[in-house]
TIRO-904594 format. One record per residue (C-alpha): chain; x, y, z; residue in three letters. Coordinates in Angstrom, 1 decimal, decimal comma, always signed. Layout:
BEGIN
  chaine       x       y       z  residu
       A       X       Y       Z     ALA
...
END
This chain:
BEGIN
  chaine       x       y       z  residu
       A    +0,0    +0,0    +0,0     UNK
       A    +1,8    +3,0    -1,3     UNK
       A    +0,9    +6,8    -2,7     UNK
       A    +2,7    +7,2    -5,4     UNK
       A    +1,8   +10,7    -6,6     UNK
       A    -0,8   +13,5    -6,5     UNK
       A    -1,8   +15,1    -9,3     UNK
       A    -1,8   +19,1    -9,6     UNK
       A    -5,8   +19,1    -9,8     UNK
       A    -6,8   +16,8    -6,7     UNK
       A   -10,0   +17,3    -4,1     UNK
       A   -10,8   +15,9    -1,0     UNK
       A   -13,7   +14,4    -0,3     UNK
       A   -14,9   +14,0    +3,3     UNK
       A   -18,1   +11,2    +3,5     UNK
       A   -20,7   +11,6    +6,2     UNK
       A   -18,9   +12,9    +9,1     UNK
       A   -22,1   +13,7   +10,7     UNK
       A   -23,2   +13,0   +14,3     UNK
       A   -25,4   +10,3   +13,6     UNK
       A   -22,8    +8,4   +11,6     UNK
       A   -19,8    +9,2   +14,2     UNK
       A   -22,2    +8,1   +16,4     UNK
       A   -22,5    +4,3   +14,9     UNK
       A   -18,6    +3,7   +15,0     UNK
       A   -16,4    +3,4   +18,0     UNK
       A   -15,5    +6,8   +20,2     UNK
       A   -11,5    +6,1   +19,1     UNK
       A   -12,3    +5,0   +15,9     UNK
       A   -14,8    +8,4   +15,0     UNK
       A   -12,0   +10,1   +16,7     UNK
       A    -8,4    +9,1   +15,0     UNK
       A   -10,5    +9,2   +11,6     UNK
       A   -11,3   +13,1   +12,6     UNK
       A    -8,4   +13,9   +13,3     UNK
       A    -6,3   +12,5   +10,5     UNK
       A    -9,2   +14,6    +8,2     UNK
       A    -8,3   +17,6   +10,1     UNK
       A    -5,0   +17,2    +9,1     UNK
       A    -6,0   +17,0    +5,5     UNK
       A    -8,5   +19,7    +5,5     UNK
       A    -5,7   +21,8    +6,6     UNK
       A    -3,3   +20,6    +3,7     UNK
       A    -6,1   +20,8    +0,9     UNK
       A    -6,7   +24,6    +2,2     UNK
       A    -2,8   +25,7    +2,3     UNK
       A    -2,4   +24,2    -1,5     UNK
       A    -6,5   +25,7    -2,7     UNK
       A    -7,4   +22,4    -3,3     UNK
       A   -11,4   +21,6    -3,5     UNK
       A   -12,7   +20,0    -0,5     UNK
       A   -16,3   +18,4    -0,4     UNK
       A   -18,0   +17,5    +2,8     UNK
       A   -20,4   +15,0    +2,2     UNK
       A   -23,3   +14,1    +4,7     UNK
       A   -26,3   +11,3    +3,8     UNK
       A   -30,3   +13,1    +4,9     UNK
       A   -32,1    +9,8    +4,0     UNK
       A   -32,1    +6,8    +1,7     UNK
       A   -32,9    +5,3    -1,9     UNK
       A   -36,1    +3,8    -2,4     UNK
       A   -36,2    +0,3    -2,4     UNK
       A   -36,3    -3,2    -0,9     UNK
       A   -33,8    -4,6    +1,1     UNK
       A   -33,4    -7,5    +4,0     UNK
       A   -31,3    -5,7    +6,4     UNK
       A   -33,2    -3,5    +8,6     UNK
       A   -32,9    +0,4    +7,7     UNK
       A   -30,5    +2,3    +9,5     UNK
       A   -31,9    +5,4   +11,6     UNK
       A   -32,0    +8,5    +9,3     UNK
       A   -32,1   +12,3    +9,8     UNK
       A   -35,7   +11,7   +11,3     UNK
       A   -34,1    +9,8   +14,1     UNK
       A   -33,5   +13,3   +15,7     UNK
       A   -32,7   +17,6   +14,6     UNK
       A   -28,5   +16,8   +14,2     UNK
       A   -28,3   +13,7   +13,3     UNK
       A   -27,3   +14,7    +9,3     UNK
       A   -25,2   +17,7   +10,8     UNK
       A   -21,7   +17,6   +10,1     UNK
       A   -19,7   +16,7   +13,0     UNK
       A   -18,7   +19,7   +15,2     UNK
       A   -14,7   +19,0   +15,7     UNK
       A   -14,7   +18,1   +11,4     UNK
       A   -12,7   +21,9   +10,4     UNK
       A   -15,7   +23,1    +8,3     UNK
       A   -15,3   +26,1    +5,8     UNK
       A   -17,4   +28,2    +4,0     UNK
       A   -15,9   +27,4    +0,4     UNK
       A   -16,2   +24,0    +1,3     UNK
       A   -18,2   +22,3    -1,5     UNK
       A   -21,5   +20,8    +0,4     UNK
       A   -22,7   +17,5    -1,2     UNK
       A   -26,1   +15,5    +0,6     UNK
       A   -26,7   +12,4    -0,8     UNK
       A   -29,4    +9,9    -0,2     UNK
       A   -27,5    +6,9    -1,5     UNK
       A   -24,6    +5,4    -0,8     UNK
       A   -22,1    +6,7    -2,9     UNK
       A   -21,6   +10,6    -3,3     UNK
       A   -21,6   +10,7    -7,2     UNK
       A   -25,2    +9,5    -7,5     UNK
       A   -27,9   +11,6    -8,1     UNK
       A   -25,6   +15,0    -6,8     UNK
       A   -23,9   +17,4    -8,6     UNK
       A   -20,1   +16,5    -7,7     UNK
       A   -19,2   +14,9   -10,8     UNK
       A   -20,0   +18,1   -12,3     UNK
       A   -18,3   +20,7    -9,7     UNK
       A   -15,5   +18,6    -9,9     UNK
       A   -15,1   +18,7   -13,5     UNK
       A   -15,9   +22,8   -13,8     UNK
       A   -12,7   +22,9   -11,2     UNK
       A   -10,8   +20,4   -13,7     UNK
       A    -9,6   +17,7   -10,6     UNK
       A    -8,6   +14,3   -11,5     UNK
       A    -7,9   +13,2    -8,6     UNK
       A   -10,0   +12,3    -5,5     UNK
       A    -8,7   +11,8    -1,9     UNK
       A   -11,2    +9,8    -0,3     UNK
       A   -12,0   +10,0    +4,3     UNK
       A   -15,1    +9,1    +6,5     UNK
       A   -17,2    +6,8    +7,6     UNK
       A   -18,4    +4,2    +6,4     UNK
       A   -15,2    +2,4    +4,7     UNK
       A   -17,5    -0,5    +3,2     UNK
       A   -20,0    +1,5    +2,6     UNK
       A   -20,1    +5,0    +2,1     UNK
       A   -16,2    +5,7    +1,4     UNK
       A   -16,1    +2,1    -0,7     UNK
       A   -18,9    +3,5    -3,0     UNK
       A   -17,9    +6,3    -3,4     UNK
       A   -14,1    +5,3    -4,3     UNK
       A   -15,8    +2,9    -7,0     UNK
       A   -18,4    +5,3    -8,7     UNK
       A   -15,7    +8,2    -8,5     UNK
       A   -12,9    +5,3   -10,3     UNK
       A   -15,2    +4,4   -13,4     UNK
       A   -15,8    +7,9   -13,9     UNK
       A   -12,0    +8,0   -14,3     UNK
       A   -10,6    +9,7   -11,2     UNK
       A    -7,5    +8,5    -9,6     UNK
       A    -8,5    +7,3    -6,7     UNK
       A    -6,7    +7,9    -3,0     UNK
       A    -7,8    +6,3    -0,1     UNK
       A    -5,9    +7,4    +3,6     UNK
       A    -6,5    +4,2    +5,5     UNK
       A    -6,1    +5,5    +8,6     UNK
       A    -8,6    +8,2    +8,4     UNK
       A   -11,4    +6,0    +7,5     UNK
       A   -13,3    +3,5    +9,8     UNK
       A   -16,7    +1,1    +9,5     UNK
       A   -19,1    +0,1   +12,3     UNK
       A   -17,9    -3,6   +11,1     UNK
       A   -14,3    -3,7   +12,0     UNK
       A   -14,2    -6,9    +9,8     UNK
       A   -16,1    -4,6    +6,4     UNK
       A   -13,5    -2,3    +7,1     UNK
       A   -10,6    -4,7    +6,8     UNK
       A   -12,4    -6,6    +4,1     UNK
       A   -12,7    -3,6    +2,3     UNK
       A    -9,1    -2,3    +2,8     UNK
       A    -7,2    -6,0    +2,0     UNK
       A    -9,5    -6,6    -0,8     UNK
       A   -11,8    -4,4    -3,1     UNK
       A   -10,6    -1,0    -2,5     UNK
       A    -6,7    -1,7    -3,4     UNK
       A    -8,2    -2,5    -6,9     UNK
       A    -9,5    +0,8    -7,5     UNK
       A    -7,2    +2,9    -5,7     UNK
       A    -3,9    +3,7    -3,9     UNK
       A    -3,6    +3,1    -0,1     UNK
       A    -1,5    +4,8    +2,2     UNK
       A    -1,5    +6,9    +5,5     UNK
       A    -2,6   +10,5    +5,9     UNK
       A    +1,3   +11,2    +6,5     UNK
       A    +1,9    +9,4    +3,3     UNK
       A    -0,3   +11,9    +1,7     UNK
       A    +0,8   +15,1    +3,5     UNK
       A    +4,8   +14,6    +2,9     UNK
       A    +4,1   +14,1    -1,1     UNK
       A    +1,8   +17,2    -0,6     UNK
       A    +4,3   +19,3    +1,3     UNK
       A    +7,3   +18,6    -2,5     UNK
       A    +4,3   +20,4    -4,3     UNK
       A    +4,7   +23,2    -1,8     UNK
END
C-alpha cells in the first residue's frame, strides 16, 4: 500500500462525518478518523485544493433484508456535520441519499468545472459510504486515493475486508502522512 503521486488538480472528499454516523462507529475509531481529516483539510486549504463535505439526509427507495439504518428523522442533528470536522465556507456541500456521493448529486459536475482528476477519499463508512464512493468516483475515471487510517466502518471486519481486498483494486492506499509529505514537495 503506497501513494505514489498526486496530481496538480486533486480534491478531498470528506463522507458523512455527521453525528449520527460518528455516532454508529467506536469513540476512538470516530476520533483518530477526525483527526487525521483535520490534518488533511488543513493541507487541501494551504495548496487551494477543493474540498467536499459530504453528509447522507435519507435513503434510496427500495427493498432490502437488512433493517434500515436510523435516518435524519431519528433526531434535529443527526445529518449535521460533526462539530470537531474543520468546516469552511468554500467547502463544496454535497447530501446524498445513497450510498455513494456521485449518484444523483452534482459532484461529478463541480469537480469537472474545477478540472480535478484526482479524489482523496475519508469518512465513515469504509465498506460503505467511502467504498462506494471510491468505485463510482474510479469508473468515472478519477485516480483514486484512499488514507486508510482516516477512515473507519461500524464492522471492523467490512472495514478490513474492504481495505485488504476491493478497494486496493481501485485505488492507492496509504496513511494520511503518506499523503501530506508528497503534498508538502508540491509546496
Amino acid at each position: 500500500m503506497s501513494i505514489t503521486q498526486i496530481d496538480t488538480h486533486t480534491a478531498l472528499i470528506v463522507i458523512d462525518l455527521q453525528h449520527g454516523i460518528v455516532d454508529l462507529v467506536d469513540p476512538s475509531n470516530a476520533k483518530t478518523v477526525i483527526e487525521h481529516t483535520n490534518l488533511l483539510l488543513t493541507t487541501f486549504r494551504r495548496q487551494n485544493w477543493p474540498v467536499v463535505q459530504v453528509n447522507v439526509a435519507g435513503r434510496p427507495i427500495g427493498r432490502v433484508d437488512a433493517s434500515p439504518r436510523p435516518s435524519n428523522s431519528q433526531g434535529n442533528n443527526w445529518a449535521a456535520l460533526h462539530k470537531d470536522v474543520l468546516h469552511h465556507p468554500d467547502d463544496i456541500a454535497i447530501t446524498k441519499k445513497t450510498w455513494g456521493a456521485f449518484s444523483h448529486t452534482h459532484l461529478h459536475e463541480n469537480l469537472q468545472q474545477l478540472n480535478v482528476s484526482q479524489v482523496v477519499i475519508v469518512g465513515i463508512a469504509t465498506s460503505m459510504g467511502v467504498l462506494s464512493t471510491a468505485m463510482q468516483a474510479y469508473e468515472l475515471g478519477y485516480n483514486v486515493t484512499i488514507c486508510h487510517d482516516a477512515v473507519t466502518d461500524p464492522s471492523l471486519d467490512n472495514h478490513a475486508f474492504a481495505l485488504s481486498s476491493v478497494i486496493p483494486k481501485i485505488s492507492e492506499v496509504g496513511t494520511t502522512l503518506d499523503f501530506i509529505s508528497l503534498a508538502k514537495s508540491l509546496y
